[in-house]
C-alpha positions, 0 to 999 in steps of 0.5 A, spaced: 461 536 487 456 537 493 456 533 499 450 532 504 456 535 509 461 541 508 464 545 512 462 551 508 469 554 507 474 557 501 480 553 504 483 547 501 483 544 506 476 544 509 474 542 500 479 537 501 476 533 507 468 536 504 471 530 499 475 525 503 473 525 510 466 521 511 469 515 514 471 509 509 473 514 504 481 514 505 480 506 505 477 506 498 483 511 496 488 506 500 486 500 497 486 503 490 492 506 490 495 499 490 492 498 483 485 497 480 479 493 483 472 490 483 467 492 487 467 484 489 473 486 492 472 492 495 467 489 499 471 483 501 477 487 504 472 492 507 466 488 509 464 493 515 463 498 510 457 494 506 454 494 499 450 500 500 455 505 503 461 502 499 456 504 492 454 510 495 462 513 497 464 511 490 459 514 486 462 521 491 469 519 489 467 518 481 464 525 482 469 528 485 474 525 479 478 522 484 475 515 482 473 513 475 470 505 473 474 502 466 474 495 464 481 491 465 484 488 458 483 481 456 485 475 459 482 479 466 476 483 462 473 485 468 470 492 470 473 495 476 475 502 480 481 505 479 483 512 480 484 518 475 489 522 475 487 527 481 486 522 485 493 519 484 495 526 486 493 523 493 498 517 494 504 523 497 499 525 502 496 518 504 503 515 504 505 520 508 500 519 513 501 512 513 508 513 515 506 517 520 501 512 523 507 506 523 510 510 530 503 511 533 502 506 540 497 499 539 491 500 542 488 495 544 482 496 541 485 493 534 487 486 533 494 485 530 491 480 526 489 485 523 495 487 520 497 487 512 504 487 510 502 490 503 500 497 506 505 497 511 510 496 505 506 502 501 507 507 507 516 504 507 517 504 500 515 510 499 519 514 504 525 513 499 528 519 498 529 519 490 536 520 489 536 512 492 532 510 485 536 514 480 538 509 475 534 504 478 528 500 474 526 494 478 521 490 480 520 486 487 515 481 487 513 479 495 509 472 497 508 474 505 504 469 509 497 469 505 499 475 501 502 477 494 503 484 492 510 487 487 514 493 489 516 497 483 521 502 482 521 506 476 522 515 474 525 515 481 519 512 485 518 507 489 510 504 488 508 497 492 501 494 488 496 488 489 498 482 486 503 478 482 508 483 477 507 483 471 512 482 468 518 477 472 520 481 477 528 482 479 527 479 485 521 474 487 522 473 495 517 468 500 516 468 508 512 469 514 509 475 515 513 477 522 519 475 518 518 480 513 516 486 519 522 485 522 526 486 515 522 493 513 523 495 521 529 493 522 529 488 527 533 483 522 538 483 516 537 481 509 543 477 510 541 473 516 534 471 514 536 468 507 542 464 511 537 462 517 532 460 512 526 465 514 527 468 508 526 463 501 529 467 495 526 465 489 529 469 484 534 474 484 542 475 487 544 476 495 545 483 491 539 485 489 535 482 496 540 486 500 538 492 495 531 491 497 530 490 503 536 497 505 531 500 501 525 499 504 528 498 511 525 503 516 530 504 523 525 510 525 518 505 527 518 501 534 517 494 529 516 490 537 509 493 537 507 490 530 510 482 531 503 481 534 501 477 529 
């Protein structure tokens, strides 16, 4: 691929950012990695980036064969982004960053309304260490303030996508969104939200909602500086 900016060295890393390190990229990569979207949609969750430059950053991602353009099945028959497999080769590498990002300090120049569950669970979830998957094949589905997305367990891995599951899920939950932080964060217990009422439980045992929520937990991450929104 050529760039109008490269670092100009035989390194994987410098080839690696030639690719991914124009500001937005990785945004788009996020965004992809919980499942395919329109390009309506791209510009809706980042509506800073703009038509323009979001066009000219993908056209870049679809060079690189990060990003490729397909067709959803029907009933949804829509076109979309979606990425290939190079470029699912990133969800490791992305996820971890994110992780790392959960223990940074708030800045004040960020507003903590800003704050989205789904990636926050992305960056959790995946940190499970794979010998706590083995066996399991389950699918969590997640309504959290105004979003919905899944997590799915399956082959060992642990993956949260946008959106409703596609099947019905093991455990189908509900609750606001500073309930769910302190779920994953571990400022509360499964156990103790169900009872209180914070969390509703509309699908799925006590055993399966304890289940989810010891596996997405994170003790590591200071959650007091998410409950700002």
């Amino acid at each position: 691929m050529t760039t109008a900016r490269t670092y100009g060295q035989m390194c994987p890393l410098a080839r690696s950012l030639d690719v991914l390190g124009e500001r937005w990229t990785l945004l788009i990569v996020r965004e992809l990695l919980l499942g395919p979207k329109r390009f309506k949609d791209l510009v809706d969750i980042l509506p800073a980036l703009g038509p323009n430059r979001l066009t000219t950053r993908l056209r870049g991602l679809e060079d690189a064969g990060v990003v490729q353009r397909t067709t959803l099945p029907p009933p949804a028959g829509v076109a979309v982004y979606e990425l290939t497999e190079r470029g699912e080769g990133l969800r490791e590498p992305l996820t971890s960053l994110g992780r790392w990002g959960l223990g940074l300090p708030p800045s004040p120049d960020i507003d903590p309304k800003t704050t989205r569950v789904d990636l926050i669970a992305s960056s959790v979830s995946s940190a499970v260490a794979p010998d706590k998957l083995v066996g399991l094949k389950e699918i969590y589905e997640m309504h959290v303030g105004r979003e919905t997305f899944h997590v799915e367990i399956a082959d060992g891995r642990m993956r949260t996508r946008s959106g409703r599951a596609p099947v019905r899920p093991d455990l189908e939950v509900a609750c606001r969104v500073r309930t769910f932080l302190k779920l994953i964060l571990g400022g509360t217990q499964a156990v103790d939200a169900v009872q209180s009422g914070d969390l509703q439980v509309a699908v799925g045992s006590q055993e399966v909602v304890e289940r989810a929520f010891d596996l997405m937990s994170n003790t590591e991450i200071d959650y007091p500086v998410y409950l700002g929104v």
